[in-house]
N, C-alpha and C positions, 0 to 999 in steps of 0.2 A: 600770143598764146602763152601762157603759164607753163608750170611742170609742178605737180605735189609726187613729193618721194616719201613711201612709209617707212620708215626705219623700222626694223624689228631685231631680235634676239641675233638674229645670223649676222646684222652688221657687225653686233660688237663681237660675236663670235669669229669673221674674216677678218680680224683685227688683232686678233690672237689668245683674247679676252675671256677668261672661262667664266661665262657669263649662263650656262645650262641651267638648270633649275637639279640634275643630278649633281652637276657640281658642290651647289650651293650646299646641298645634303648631304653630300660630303665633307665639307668643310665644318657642318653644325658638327658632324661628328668627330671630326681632330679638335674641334674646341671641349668637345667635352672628354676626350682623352686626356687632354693638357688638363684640364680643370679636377679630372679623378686624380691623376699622379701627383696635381699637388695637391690634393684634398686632407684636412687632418678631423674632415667631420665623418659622421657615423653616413646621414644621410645627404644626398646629394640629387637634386631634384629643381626641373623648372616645366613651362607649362604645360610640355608634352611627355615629357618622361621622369622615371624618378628611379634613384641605382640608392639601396639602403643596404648597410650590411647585416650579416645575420647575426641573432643573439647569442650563438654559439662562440662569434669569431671576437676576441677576447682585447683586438685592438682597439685602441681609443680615435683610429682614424684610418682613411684610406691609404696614406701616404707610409705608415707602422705596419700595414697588413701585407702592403706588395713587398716591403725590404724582410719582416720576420715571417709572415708566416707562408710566404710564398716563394720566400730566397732570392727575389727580385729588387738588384741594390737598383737605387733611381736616380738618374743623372738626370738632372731638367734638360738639359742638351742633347739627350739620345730620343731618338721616336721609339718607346717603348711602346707595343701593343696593348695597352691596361684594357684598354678598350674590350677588344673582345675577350677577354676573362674575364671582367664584371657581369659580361651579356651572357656567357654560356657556362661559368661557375656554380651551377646553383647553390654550393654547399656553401659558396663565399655572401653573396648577394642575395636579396632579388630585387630585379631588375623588372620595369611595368615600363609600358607607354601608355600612359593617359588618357592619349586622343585618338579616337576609332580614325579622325582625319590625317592624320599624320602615319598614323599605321600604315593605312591605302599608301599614300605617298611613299614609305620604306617600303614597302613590297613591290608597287610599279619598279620602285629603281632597281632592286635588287634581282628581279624577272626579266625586265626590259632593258634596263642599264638609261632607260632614260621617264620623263612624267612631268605633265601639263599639272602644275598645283591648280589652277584655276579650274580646269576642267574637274578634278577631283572636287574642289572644293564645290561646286556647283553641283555635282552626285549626291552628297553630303548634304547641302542645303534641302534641295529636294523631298529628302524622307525624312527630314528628321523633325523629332516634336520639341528639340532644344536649338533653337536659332543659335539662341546669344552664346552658346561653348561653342558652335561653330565659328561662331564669325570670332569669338576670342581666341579660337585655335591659328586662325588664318593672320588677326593681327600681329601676332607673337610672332608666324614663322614671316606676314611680312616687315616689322622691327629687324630680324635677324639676316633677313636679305638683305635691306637696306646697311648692315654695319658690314655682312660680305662683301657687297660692292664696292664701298668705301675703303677696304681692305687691299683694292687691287690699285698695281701700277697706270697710270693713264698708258694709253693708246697713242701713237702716232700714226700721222698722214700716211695715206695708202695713194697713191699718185693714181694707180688704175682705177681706183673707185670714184676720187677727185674728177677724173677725166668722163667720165659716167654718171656722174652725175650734172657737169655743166656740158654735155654733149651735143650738139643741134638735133633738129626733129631731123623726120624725115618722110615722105610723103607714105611711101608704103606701111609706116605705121599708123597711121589716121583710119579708124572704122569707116567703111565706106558712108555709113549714111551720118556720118559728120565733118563730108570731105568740104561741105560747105561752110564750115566754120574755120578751117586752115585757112591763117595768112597767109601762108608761103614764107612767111618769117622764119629763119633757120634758126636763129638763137630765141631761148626761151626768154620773153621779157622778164618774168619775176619766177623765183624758186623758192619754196616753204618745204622744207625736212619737217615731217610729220613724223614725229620721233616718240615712239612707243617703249624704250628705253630708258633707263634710270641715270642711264650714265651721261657723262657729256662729251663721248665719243663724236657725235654727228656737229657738235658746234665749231671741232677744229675744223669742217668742209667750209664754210662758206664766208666769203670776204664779207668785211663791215661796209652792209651799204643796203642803200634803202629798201631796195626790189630782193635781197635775200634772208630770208626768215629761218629762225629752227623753233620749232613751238613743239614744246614737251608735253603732247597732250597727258599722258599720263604721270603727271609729274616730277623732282629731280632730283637727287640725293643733297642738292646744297639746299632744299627745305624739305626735309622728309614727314614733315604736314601734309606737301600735295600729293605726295604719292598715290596711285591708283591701282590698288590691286584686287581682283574680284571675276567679276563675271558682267558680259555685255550682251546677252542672246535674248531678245525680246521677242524674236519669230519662233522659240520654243515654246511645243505644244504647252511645257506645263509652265511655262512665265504665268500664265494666265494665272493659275489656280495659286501661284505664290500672292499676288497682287492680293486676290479675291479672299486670303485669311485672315486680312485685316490686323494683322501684326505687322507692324515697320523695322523689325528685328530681320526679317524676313529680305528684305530690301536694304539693309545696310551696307553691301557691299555689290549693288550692282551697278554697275558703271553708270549707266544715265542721269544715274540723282549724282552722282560725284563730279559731274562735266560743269553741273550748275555752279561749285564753288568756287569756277574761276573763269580765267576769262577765254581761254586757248581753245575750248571747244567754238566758241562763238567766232575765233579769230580764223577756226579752219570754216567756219562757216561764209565767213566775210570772203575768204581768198576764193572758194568755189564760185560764187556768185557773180565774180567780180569780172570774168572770164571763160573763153574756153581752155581745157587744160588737162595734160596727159599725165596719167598717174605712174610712179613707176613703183614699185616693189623690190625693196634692197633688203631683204632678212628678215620678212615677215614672212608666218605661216600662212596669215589668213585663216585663220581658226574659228571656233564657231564662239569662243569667248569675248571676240571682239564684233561680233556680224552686225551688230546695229548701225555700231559707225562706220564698219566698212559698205554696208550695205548703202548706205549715205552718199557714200563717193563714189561707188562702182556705178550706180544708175542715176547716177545725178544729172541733168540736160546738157551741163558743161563738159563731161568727160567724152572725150574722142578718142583716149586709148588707156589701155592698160599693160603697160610691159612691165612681166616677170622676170628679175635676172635671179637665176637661180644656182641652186650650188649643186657642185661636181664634184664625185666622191672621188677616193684613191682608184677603186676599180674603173674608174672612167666613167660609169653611168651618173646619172643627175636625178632629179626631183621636180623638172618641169612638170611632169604629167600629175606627179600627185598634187604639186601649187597651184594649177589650173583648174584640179578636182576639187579641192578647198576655196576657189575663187570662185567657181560656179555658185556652192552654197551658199554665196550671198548676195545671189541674185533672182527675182522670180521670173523674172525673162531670158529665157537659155537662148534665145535669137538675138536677144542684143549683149549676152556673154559674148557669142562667139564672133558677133561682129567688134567688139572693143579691144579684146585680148587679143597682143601679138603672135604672130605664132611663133613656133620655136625658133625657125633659122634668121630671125629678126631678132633671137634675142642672145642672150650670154653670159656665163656664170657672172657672180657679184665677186669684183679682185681679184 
């Protein structure tokens, strides 16, 4: 019997990794801080925002306005806040965001403190009668993620997670009505990290050797060509009616046409097929942006379990019940959900 483990966001999160999607928009904006304080231009502008100064304000640049007419001397070594005076100055600036997509995105974070870009972006897709500023809103911010990523220190071995992930089965997790397909074999013969990650956190788990795989379905920061960033929900009511407008602007960034470019979707294909084999879940939401291919693996004839290992907050409670609530939705048979899925006291935070 096999083992496929999904990687998602939380791996490289229990790893130390600020790898959030608010992070990341955080960071756009300390770059564009540093980028104002050294600015000597009037206007300063890229695809989702633009900071101009005003006709009134008599400098010939950004960098002349914060030292003379604001009294703000500039040490490129201090974190100066330029940042929010450009934004709420208005006598200095004005200050636009471009993209109605990236707006939504600043306001989830700034509301919620946190925001699924994909799932916004697929709101966006939906109603709108301009694809293509969509889907070039979404390249740009995924370009900028990919140079974040790359921006970060690697990650080392987590021994708990190491140990969780090459762990033997165990009989009480097998769905009952796949108890016929258990060898009784305690160690898994082959393990594939099915790694939804940019990063190359999950490739330091696994020894060089033939039976252990790490396949980037969604591609890797060392070719950021492959990268996959978009929407995978083809059980939404309104996929249809995107298909059915006969524009392929429209379908630019939905996952399914992107699996075709290589080879890894086909390679998780080959490994389901190959075997019976229990899924586990290390830091994936199970969200409804990826439900196609999870849906793939959750009901597929080979799968005899699905264990969630889930995260544990500071106040001691966890997020099993909401991970199980998102794993259902990607299933149309809630009778062989609940027979696959481990239950709680079978399972245990990730690290």
């Amino acid at each position: 019997m096999n083992r496929l483990i999904l990687i998602g966001n939380g791996f490289d999160l229990a790893h130390g990794l600020k790898t959030k999607y608010a992070d990341f928009i955080e960071w756009y904006w300390r770059e564009w801080n540093t980028r104002l304080k050294r600015s000597f231009n009037r206007i300063e502008k890229d695809a989702l925002c633009s900071f101009e100064l005003k006709d009134s304000v008599k400098m010939s640049g950004w960098f002349y306005t914060w030292e003379f007419q604001l009294g703000l001397p500039i040490l490129f070594d201090k974190d100066y806040d330029v940042l929010t005076i450009a934004k709420q100055n208005r006598e200095l600036c004005d200050y636009v965001i471009e993209s109605s997509l990236f707006e939504k995105i600043c306001y989830q974070v700034e509301t919620k403190n946190w925001v699924d870009i994909e799932d916004v972006y697929y709101y966006f897709l939906k109603s709108s009668d301009n694809p293509k500023q969509i889907n070039d809103d979404l390249e740009f911010l995924k370009n900028k993620l990919i140079d974040y990523l790359k921006s970060m220190q690697e990650a080392t071995v987590n021994p708990y997670i190491q140990k969780q992930i090459l762990e033997p089965f165990h009989w009480e997790d097998i769905a009952i009505s796949s108890m016929d397909k258990w060898d009784k074999k305690m160690e898994p013969d082959n393990i594939m990290l099915l790694d939804f990650n940019y990063t190359n956190t999950a490739d330091m788990y696994l020894p060089k050797a033939y039976n252990y795989s790490v396949n980037h379905i969604h591609g890797s920061l060392s070719n950021p060509e492959s990268v996959i960033f978009g929407y995978g929900d083809e059980w939404d009511n309104e996929y249809d009616a995107l298909v059915n407008k006969n524009d392929n602007e429209y379908l630019q960034h939905i996952k399914s046409f992107r699996y075709l470019e290589a080879s890894n979707y086909r390679d998780m294909l080959s490994f389901i097929e190959s075997a019976p084999y229990q899924l586990c879940i290390m830091g994936h939401s199970c969200g409804l942006s990826d439900r196609t291919l999870l849906a793939t693996l959750f009901e597929h004839r080979n799968c005899v379990s699905i264990k969630p290992y889930y995260y544990k907050r500071k106040d001691g409670t966890d997020n099993y019940r909401e991970l199980v609530q998102n794993i259902a939705r990607n299933f149309k048979d809630p009778t062989l959900m609940r027979d696959r899925v481990v239950r709680k006291d079978r399972c245990e935070p990730l690290g």
